[in-house]
C-alpha angles and dihedrals in degrees: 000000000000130000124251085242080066101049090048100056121108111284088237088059091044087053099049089047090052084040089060096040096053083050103045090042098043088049104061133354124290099257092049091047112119120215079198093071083030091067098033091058095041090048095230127118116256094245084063083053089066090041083070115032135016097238137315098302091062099064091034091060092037086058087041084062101051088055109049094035083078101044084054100041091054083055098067096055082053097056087037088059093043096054095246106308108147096188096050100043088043085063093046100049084040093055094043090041100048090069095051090035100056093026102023116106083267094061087107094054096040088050090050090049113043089041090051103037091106093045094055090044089055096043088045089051093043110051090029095219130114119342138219104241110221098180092072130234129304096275089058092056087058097054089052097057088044082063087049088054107045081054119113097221083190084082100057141055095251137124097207152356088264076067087047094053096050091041089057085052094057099053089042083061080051087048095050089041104061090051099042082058087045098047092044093045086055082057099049133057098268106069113207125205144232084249107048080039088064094044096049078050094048096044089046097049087041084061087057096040101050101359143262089255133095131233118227095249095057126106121271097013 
């Protein structure tokens, strides 16, 4: 998390910093990523650069956060126009953000980080410093329990919004899965594309809404 030095700082040197970091980040993984380019394309020493933040995964995940605040907070108004319904609401946001996601200005970002995100969980686990929080900000967190509460839990086979949490994780795996498979075909010979993407996303989330297993009444069984 930043420091307070670093939210008090003039709008024009916040937005240079964030300016860098998207570069630099979007440039090469995180675990390749330089401070030293970070600080030279902002302009600020690099003592100033501890000033705001511990190290680099702080602003990495600082900058983690910026970007995927707004993918979250638009997915409140779609669960709010679709009464509730999670699963729904979760197709319809998947199906409008691909695209921005995979061809938006933050392609290079998203590809970095859903390539990498193995690789920063190992180098976190194995040195035992700083980590990248993946699970955003505060201010993230908040707009995840605002999706568990715009739920209507009346929809789903849960006992509480603590269910509702870990059902949202679990479509969120779906979520970084499909464009992890996108972003790794786009690297291989076998391109796949934004179509198949959202129906490997709809068969899999259709395996968490109604189940991978069949009745006996149902065809082939």
């Amino acid at each position: 998390m930043p420091t307070k030095t670093f939210f008090n700082l003039k709008a024009e040197k916040k937005e240079r910093i964030i300016h860098a970091a998207k570069s630099e980040f979007s440039r090469v993984p995180f675990q390749e990523a330089s401070i030293s380019r970070i600080i030279a394309d902002a302009g600020i020493p690099r003592g100033s650069f501890y000033q705001y933040f511990t190290d680099k995964a702080d602003l990495y995940s600082y900058y983690f956060g910026l970007i995927f605040e707004d993918l979250h907070f638009h997915l409140i108004d779609v669960i709010n126009d679709n009464d509730g319904d999670l699963f729904k609401a979760c197709r319809i946001y998947f199906s409008h953000y691909i695209d921005e996601i995979v061809a938006g200005p933050n392609k290079a970002f998203f590809k970095n980080f859903f390539l990498n995100m193995n690789l920063i969980h190992a180098e976190n686990a194995q040195h035992h410093g700083p980590q990248v929080q993946f699970h955003g900000p505060q201010n993230l967190r908040n707009i995840r329990s605002e999706i568990i509460d715009v739920t209507d839990d009346s929809k789903l086979n849960v006992a509480n919004k603590h269910d509702i949490g870990m059902l949202f994780r679990m479509i969120v795996m779906v979520f970084f899965h499909s464009v992890a498979r996108f972003f790794i075909s786009s690297d291989g010979e076998t391109t796949e594309t934004v179509n198949q993407t959202k129906e490997v996303f709809n068969r899999n989330l259709d395996w968490l809404e109604f189940g991978a297993r069949k009745n006996k009444g149902d065809k082939n069984v």
